[in-house]
N, C-alpha and C positions, 0 to 999 in steps of 0.2 A: 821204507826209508827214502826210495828215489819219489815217491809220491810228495810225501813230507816236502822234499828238496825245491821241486818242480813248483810244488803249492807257494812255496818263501819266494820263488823266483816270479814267477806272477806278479804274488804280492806287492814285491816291491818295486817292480817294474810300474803297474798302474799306478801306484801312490806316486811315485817322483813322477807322471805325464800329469796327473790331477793337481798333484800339489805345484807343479810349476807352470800349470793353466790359473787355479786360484791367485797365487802372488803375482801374478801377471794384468789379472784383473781385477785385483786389488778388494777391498769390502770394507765395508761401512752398513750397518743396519739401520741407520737415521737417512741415509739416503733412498731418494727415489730409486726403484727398481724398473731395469726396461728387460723386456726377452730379445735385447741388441741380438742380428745375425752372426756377427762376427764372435762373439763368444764360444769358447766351449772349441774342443779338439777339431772340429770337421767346420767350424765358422767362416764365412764369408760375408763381404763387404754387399751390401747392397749398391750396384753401380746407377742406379737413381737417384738414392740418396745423397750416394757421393756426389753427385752433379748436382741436383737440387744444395749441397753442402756449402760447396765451392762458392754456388749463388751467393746464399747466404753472410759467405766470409768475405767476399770479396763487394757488397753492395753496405754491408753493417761492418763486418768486422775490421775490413783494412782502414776505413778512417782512422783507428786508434792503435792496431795492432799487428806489429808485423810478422813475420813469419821467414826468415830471415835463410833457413836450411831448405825450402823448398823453390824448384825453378819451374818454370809455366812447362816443359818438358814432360813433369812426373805428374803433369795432368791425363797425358797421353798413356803413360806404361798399364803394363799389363797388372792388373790385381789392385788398381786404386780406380778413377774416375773414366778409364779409357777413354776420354773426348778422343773424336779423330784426328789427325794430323794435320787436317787442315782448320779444324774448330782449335787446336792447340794454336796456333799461326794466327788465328785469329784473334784468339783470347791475350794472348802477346803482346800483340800491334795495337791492342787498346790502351796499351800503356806507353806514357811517354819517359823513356831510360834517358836520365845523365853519361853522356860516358865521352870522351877525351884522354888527355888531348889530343886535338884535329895539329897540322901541320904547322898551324899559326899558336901552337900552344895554349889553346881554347878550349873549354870545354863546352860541350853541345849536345844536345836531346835528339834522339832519332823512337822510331816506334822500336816496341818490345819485340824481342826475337825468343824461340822457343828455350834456347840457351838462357837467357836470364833469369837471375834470382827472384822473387816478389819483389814487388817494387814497397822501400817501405814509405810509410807517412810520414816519417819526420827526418829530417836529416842526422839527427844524432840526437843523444841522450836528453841532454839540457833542453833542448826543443820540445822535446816530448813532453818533459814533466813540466813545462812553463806553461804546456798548452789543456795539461791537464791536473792542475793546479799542484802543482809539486808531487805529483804519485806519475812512478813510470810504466807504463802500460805495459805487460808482461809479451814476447813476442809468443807465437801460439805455437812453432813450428813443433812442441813436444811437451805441450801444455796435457795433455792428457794421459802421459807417461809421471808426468812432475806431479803430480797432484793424488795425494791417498784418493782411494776410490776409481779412478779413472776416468771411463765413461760416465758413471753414475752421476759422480761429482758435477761434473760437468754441465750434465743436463739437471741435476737438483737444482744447482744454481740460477738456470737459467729461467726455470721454472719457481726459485725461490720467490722473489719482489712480491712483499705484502705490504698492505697498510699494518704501520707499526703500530701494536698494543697500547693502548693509553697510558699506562704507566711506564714507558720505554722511553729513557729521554736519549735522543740522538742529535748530533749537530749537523750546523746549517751545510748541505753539499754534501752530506752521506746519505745513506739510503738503506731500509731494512730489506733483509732475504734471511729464510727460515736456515739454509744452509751455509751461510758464510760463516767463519770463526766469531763469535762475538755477535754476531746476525748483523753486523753492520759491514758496508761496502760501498768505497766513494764511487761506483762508477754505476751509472743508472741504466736502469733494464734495457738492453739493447734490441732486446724483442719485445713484439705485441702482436697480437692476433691482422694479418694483412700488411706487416710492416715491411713484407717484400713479394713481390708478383711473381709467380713459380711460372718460367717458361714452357715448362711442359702442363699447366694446369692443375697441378694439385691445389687441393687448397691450403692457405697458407696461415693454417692457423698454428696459434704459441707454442703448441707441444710438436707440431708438426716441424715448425721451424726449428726449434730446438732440439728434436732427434737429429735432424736431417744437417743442424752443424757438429752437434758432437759426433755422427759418425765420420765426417770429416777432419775434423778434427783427430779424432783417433787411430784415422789413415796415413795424416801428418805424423803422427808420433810414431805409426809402424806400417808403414809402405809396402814393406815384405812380412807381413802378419800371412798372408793366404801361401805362400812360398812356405813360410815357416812351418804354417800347418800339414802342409802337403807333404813337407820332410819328413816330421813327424810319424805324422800316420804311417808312413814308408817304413820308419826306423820301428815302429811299434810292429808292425806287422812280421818283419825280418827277423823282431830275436824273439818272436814269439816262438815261428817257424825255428829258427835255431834252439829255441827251450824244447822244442816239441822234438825235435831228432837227438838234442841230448840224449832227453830224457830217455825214448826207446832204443838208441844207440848203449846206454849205462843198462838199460833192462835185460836189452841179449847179451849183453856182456857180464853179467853176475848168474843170468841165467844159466848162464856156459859153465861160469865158475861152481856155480850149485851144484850141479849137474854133476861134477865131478869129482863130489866129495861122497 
């Protein structure tokens, strides 16, 4: 009977740590498949990648898209891109921040401090979509969260842009990808094989670039993913340990009762 018990407490213990890893990374069988590190109970962020990411988003992606929840700070912390404190300071300063008013009721540009949010491309909404002909560019700060699939998605897409099939009629300023809704998408492949020179010398081909922003991107969306998982494991281990003294706890305690009948 305590065997039985023990067996159910298991059981359902791993099902809700699996099942609430699966809903978290979401699925799709029409999407590309990656063996991302960060997956799965014990996953971790590759911190090249994330840097090689940042590259990425910040040389391609920030022209059109902002990222609004994240500040040049959380480039530095612990479990996402760790730059150093002073590569943080510097990645910053490359930025020129709006901010006022000064004394004389002015507003005025100073360099980026590690404090500051991304800086975005457009000053506001209507900007944006004028300049990207009436579609407004989604910001990405949790774009990988937002989206069925997650990762996958993300990197399907990127990886999607084909020459559209001869019988596919699409109009003038959309674009075909095997993975978008509809396979049509007004905003054209932002990667190509060399379309950005990798500081540390990887090479910078399509798939490469494309891993190397969705796993940033999916850092954006969960910052404390590696904390998470660290808990976890913690919490899985502890009531394992507590099933397990239960159980022989309930064992000498019936045994006693047997015993005396």
């Amino acid at each position: 009977m305590i065997n039985k018990s023990l067996f159910k407490i298991f059981i359902v213990l791993f099902a809700f740590v699996f099942s609430a890893e699966m809903k978290a990374a979401g699925g799709n069988d029409q999407l590309l498949k990656t063996d991302w590190s960060f997956k799965g109970l014990f996953g971790k962020f590759d911190r090249a990648s994330l840097q090689r990411g940042y590259q990425v988003y910040k040389e391609v992606c920030a022209s059109c898209h902002s990222m609004k929840y994240m500040s040049f700070r959380n480039l530095g912390e612990e479990g996402g891109p760790e730059f150093s404190e002073e590569e943080v300071k510097a990645l910053a300063a490359s930025y020129e921040i709006t901010d006022g008013p000064n004394a004389d009721g002015e507003m005025f540009t100073r360099p980026g401090r590690p404090s500051d949010k991304f800086k975005s491309p457009y000053p506001n909404v209507n900007a944006a979509m004028a300049s990207n002909g009436g579609a407004y560019p989604p910001d990405l700060s949790v774009i990988a969260k937002a989206r069925a699939g997650g990762a996958d998605y993300i990197y399907s897409l990127m990886m999607g842009y084909k020459e559209k099939p001869a019988d596919f009629v699409i109009e003038d300023g959309v674009y075909y990808n095997e993975y978008m809704e509809g396979n049509k998408i007004k905003m054209p492949a932002p990667l190509s094989d060399g379309s950005v020179e990798y500081t540390d010398g990887t090479e910078a081909s399509l798939e490469q670039l494309s891993k190397d922003v969705t796993t940033f991107l999916m850092w954006t969306a969960e910052p404390h993913l590696e904390a998470r998982h660290r808990t976890g494991t913690k919490v899985l281990i502890y009531l394992i340990l507590l099933a397990t003294l239960v159980y022989f706890s309930m064992k000498k305690i019936w045994l006693g009762v047997n015993s005396e009948k």
